[in-house]
N, C-alpha and C positions, 0 to 999 in steps of 0.2 A: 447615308443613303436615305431618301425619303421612303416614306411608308404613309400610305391613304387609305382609309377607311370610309365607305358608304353606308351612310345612315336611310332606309326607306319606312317611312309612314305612311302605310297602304291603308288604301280606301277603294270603296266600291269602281268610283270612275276615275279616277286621280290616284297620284303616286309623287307625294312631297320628298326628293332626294336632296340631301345636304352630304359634299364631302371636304374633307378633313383630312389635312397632313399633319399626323400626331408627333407630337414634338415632347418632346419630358420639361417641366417646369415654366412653357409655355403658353401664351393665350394660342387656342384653337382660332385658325382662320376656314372658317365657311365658305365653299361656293355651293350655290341652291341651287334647284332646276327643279321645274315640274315636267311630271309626263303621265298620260293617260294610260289604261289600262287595256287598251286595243294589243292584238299580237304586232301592230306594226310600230303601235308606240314604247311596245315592250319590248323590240329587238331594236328599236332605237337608242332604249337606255342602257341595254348592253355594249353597245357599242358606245355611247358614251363613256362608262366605266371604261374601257378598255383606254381607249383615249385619253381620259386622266390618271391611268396607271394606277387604277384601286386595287389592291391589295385583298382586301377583306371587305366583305357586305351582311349585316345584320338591320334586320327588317323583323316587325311589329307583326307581333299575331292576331290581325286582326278576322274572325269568325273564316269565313271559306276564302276571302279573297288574296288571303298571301300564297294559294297555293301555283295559280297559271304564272306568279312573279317569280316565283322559287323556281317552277320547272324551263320559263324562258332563260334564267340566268345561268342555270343548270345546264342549260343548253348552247346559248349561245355567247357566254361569258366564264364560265369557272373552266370551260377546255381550254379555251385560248388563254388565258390567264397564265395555269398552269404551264404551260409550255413555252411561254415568255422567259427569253433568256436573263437570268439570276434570282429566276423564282425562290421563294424561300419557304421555308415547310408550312406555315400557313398562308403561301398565297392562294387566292382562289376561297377561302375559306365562307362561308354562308352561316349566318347565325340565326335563329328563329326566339327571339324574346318573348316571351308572356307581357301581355299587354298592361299587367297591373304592376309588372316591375320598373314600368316606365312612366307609372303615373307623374305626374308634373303637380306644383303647387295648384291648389282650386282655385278658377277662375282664372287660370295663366294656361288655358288650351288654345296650343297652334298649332299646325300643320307641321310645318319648319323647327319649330323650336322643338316639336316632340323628334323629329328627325334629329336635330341635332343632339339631341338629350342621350337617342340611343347611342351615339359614337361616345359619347363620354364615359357614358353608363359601362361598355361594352370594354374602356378602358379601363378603368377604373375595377373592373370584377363585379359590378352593382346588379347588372341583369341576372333574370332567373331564365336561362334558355332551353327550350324544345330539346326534344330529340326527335329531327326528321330522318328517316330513314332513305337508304339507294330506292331507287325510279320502279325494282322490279317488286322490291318489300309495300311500296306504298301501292304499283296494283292490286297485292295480295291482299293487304287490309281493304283498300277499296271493295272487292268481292266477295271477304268474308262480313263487315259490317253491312254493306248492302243485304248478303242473307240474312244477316238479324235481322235484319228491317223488315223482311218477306216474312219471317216467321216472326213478326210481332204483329204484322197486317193479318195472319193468319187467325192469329191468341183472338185481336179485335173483331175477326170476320166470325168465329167462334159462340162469343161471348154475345155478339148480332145473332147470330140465329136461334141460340137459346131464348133469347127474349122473343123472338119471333114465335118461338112453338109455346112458348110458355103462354105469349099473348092469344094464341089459336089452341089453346086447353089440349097440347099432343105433350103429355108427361113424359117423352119419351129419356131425358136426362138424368129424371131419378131413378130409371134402372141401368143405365148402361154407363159404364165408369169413361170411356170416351164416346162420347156423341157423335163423331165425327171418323169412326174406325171403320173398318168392315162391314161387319153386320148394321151399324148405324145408316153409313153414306147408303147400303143398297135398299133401306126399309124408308131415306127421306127421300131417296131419286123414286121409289115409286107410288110414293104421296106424291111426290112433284109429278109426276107423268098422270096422274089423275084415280089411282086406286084410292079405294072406298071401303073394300072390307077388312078390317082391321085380323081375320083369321089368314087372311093370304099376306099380311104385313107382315104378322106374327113368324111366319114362317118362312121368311128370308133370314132371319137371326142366324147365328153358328147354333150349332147342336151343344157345345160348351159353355154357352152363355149361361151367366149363373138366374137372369130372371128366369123366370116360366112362361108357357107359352099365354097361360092364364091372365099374367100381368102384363104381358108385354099388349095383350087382346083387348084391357083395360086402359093401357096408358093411349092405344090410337082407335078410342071409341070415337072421337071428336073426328076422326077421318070420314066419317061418312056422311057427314053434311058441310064438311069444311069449304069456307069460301073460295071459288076460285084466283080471287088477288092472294090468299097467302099461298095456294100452290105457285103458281108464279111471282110470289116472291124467294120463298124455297128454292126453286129450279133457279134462278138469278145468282144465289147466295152458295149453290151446288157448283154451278160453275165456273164461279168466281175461285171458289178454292179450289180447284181445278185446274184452274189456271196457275196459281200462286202454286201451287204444289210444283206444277211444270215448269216454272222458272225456277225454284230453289234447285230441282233438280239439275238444269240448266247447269247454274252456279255451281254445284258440288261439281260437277264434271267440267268445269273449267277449271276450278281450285285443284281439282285431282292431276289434271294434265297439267298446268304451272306447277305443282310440286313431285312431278315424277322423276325428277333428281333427285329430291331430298323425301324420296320413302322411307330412308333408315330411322331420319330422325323421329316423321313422322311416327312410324310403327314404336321408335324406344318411349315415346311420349305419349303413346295411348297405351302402353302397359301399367302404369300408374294408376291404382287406383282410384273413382272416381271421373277419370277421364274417357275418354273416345278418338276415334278418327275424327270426327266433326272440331271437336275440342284441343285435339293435335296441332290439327290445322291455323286454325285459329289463333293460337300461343305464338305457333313459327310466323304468321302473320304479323303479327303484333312486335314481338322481340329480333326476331331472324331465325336464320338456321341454324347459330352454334353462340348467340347471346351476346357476340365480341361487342357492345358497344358498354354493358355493364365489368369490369374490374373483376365484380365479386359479386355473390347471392346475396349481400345486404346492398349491394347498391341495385340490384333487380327489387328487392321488397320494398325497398323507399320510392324507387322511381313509379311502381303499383299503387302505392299508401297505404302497403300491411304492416308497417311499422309504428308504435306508440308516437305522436306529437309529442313535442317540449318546447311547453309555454312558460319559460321561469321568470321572476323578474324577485328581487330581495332577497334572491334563495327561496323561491315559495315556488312550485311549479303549477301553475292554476288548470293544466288543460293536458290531458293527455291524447286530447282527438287526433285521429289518423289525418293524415295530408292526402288532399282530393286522387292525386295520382292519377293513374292509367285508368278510366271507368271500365273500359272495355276487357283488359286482362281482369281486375278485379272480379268484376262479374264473374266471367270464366271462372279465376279460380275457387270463389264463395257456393257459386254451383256444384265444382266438384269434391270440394269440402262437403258440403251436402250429400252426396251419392258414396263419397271415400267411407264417413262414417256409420252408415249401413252395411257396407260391407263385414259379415262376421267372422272375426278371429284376425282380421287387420290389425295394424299397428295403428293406424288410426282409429279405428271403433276403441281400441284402448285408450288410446290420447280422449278423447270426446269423455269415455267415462270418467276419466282423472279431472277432466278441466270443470265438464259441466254442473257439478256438486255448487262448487263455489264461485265458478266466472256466468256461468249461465248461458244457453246455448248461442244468441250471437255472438258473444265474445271468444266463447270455444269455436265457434268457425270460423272466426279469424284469426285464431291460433292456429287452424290446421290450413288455411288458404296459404299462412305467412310460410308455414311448411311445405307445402307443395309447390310456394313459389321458389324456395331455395331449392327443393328438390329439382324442378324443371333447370333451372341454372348450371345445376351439376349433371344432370343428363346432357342438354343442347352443349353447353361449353368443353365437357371434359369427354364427351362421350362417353357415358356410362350406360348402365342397363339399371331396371328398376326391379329390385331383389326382395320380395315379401321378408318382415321377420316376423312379421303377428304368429301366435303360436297355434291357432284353431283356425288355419283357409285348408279345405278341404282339395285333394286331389282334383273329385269331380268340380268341384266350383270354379276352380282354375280354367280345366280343362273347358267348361261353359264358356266362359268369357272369354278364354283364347278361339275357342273355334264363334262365335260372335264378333269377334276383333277380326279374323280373318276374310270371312264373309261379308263382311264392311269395306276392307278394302279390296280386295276382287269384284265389289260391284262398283268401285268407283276404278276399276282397269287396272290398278297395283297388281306388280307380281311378285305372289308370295311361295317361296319354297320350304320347305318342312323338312324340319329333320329326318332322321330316323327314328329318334326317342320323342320323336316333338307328339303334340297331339294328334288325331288323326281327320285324316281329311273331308271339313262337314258339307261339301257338295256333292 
């Protein structure tokens, strides 16, 4: 029985398809087709596949454009596929290549020929391929990387306005550890709204704040002949982050309502030190809900790049550097390696102490990233709970963070029930 396989080499407006009836110890015979990147030329070429009885399709990851080709075929080619009668376990099958594993000899770049390259490639075991996730995982990351983006517009809209006051002689950043907090946002809305005395400035601060009212009287002395362009640039810059505040928020409440099936796992994944509901989320984004496409916790760390490189060539191993892997887990887990290891009388803070004598602090955080990512492995896959053993976390410290972890998720509409031994209830 024949078996065909489709090669696609995506491009921005174009879509070079070559298929293949794979034959063992014979020459490949090609038939080509081009088709454009329109939804109508792209349920065209599903239905062409369907029509030459492909089997399997693996397509070129080239930058954002392989994803409307993945979800058209997704949609209207791998159903009907499958359901074709004498389908076989991989019919229907979709492959996502790395673009560099399909490099072609230099100066032999073609359209066609890189299509045909991938069916060979793809038989042969030569590809290094993706792992694309189901339809409902890739909204998830969609929502949670787009929040990065809002809270890294934020960091920049931040780092904008510091320079702003710094250029308008309003010191106010070297007393206040966030610029941009409470008592900050209400002492710049009312420089932006046109106040002048810097004793009535002084005194929207919290009564906790560690400046005084002295210094605070000192850093917005320049408010009272301050230009009117930097107050309305101020007020601009106020409501800007205003607004970005309002969509992340947005976002966390749509993330929260997409995963109100999967609270359990959420909540097991933000008991972990280090971590959060924001950071929860995020993982089960990334991986899934219970990890099924990794085997084992070392093939989640390799597919991250928390794992040592090997570069050997004579027996000499030249290079121990990590593999680029998942940027966006990694991040995650290097952050919470950061925040794990503060924590005191953790098993972590212990680890950090052991490593960082002799590996040095970023090589000990990614000791403890490579940790927490086999940790989340065995939480998500086996369904476990994450059980302190560090020998100095205090009852109350516990008790802090649980009633903080809960209060995180009740404001994103999780419902959370309590034991009767549990901690007690902080609203």
């Amino acid at each position: 029985m024949s078996y065909r396989i489709a090669g696609i080499d995506v491009h921005k407006r174009s879509l070079a398809v070559a298929v293949s009836e794979v034959e063992v110890l014979e020459e490949h015979n090609f038939e080509r087709r081009q088709f454009g990147t329109s939804p109508s030329q792209l349920r065209s070429l599903a239905a062409w596949l369907l029509a030459e009885h492909v089997e399997e399709v693996v397509m070129e990851s080239t930058a954002q454009y392989w994803k409307p080709v993945w979800a058209m075929l997704e949609r209207h080619w791998q159903a009907a596929c499958r359901k074709r009668e004498g389908a076989r376990a991989m019919t229907g099958a979709m492959h996502l290549a790395q673009a560099k594993s399909n490099q072609g000899p230099r100066g032999r770049k073609k359209d066609f020929a890189d299509a045909e390259r991938l069916v060979k490639r793809l038989v042969a075991y030569e590809l290094r391929l993706s792992f694309v996730p189901e339809g409902e995982q890739r909204l998830w990351r969609t929502v949670m990387r787009t929040k990065y983006q809002w809270r890294c517009n934020q960091v920049r809209l931040q780092n904008r306005l510091e320079a702003l006051l710094e250029e308008a002689q309003i010191k106010l950043s070297s007393l206040l550890t966030d610029l941009l907090g409470a008592s900050g946002r209400r002492m710049l809305r009312a420089v932006a709204d046109g106040e002048t005395n810097p004793a009535v400035l002084a005194g929207l601060a919290d009564a906790n704040l560690r400046a005084t009212a002295e210094q605070l009287c000192d850093a917005l002395e320049a408010c009272r002949d301050l230009h009117p362009l930097y107050r309305r640039l101020l007020e601009t810059a106020l409501d800007e982050w205003q607004e970005i505040e309002r969509r992340i928020e947005e976002l966390e409440q749509e993330m929260a309502t997409m995963l109100r099936a999967h609270q359990d796992q959420v909540q097991r994944l933000a008991e972990i030190p280090g971590l959060g509901v924001d950071s929860a989320q995020q993982i089960i984004a990334e991986v899934g809900v219970t990890a099924a496409t990794f085997p084992s916790a070392g093939n989640l760390a390799s597919w991250m790049g928390a794992c040592p490189g090997d570069n050997e060539s004579g027996g000499v191993n030249t290079s121990r550097r990590s593999a680029k892997g998942n940027r966006h887990l990694r991040r995650i887990l290097n952050q919470a390696a950061n925040a794990a290891v503060k924590l005191k009388g953790s098993i972590f803070a212990l680890l950090y102490r052991r490593y960082v004598p002799r590996q040095g602090h970023k090589k000990t955080i990614a000791i403890i990233a490579h940790r927490l990512c086999r940790l989340v492995w065995m939480i998500l896959h086996r369904g476990l709970r994450y059980e302190e053993r560090g020998p100095a976390v205090s009852k109350q410290s516990t008790q802090r963070r649980t009633a903080r972890m809960i209060r995180e998720l009740r404001s994103l509409g999780y419902s959370i029930e309590l034991a009767a031994n549990s901690v007690a209830d902080p609203a």
